[in-house]
C-alpha positions as CSV (number, residue, x, y, z in Angstrom):
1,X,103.8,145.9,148.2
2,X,102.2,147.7,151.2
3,X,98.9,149.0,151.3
4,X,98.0,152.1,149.3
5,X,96.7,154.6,152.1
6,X,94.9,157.1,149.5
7,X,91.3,156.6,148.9
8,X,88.9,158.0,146.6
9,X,87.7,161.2,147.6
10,X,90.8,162.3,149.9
11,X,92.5,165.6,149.9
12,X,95.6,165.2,148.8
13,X,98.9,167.7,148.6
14,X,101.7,167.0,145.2
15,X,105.5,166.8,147.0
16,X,107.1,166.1,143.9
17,X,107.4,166.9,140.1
18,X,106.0,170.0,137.9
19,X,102.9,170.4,140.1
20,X,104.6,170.2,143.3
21,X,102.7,172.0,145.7
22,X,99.4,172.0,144.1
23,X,96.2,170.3,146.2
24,X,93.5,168.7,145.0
25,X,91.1,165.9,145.7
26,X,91.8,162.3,144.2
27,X,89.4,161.6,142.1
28,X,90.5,157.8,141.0
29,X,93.1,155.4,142.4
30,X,94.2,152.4,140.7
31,X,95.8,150.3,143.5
32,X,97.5,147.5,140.9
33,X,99.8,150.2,139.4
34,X,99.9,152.7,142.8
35,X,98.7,155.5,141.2
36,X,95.9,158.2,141.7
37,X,94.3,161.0,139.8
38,X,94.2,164.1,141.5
39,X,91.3,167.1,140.0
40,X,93.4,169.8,138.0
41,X,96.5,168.3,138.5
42,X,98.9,166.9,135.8
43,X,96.5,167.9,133.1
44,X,97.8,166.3,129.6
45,X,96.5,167.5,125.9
46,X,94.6,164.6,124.3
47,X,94.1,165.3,120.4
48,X,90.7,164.1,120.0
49,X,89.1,162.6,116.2
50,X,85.6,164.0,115.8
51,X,83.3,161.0,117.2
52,X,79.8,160.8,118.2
53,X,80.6,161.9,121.7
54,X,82.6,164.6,120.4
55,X,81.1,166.3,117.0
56,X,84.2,168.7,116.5
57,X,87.5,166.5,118.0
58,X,90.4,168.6,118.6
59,X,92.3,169.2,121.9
60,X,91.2,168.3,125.3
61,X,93.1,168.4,128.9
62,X,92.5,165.5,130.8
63,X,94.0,164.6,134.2
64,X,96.6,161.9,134.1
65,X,97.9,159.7,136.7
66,X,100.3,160.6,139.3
67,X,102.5,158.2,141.4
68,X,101.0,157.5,145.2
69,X,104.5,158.1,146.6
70,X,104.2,161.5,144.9
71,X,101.1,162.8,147.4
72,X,100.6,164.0,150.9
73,X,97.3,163.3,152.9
74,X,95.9,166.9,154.0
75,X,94.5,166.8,157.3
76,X,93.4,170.3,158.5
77,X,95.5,171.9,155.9
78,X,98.7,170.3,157.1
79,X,100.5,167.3,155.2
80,X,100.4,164.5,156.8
81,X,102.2,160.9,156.7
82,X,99.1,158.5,157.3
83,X,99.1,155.1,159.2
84,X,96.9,152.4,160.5
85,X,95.7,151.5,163.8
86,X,93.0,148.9,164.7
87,X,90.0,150.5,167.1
88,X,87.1,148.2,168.5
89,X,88.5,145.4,165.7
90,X,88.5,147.9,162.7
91,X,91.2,148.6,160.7
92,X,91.2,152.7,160.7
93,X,93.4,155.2,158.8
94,X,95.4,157.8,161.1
95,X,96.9,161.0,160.6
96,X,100.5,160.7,161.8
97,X,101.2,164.5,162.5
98,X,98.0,164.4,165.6
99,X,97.2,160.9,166.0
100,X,93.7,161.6,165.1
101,X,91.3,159.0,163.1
102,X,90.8,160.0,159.5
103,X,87.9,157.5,158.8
């Protein structure tokens, strides 16, 4: 499996599926399963019991995963493809579309 090349905190652009289109910014990735959770998109219902938390339960919309394959880095409001390049013995992230460092 390669390296997933969405982190935490990215701006990221949907390709695929019901919210194709959509941006948001990823705001969990779980690397084991390659998938991220992108802020307002693929919101699911939860029904929810009344708890302690939660006084009155009923229905909440939550984010719910989406598949890495599924999102496009946005760099400079462009999708991009991202790759890696090593500079002064780093590993750094790089924006295929202008060859520019990302982080």
């Amino acid at each position: 499996m390669s390296a997933m090349k969405i982190k935490k905190g990215d701006t990221v652009r949907v390709i695929a599926g019901k919210d194709k289109f959509k941006e948001g910014k990823v705001s969990s990735v779980d690397k084991k399963n390659n998938k991220v959770t992108v802020e307002g998109v693929n919101m699911r219902t939860k029904h929810t019991k009344p708890s302690a938390q939660n006084q009155n339960g009923g229905i909440v919309t939550q984010e719910g995963p989406i598949d890495a394959s599924n999102v496009m880095y946005v760099h400079k409001g462009q999708p991009t493809r991202v790759g890696y390049k090593f500079e002064d013995g780093k590993k750094v992230r790089v924006a295929k579309s202008t060859g520019e460092v990302i982080d």
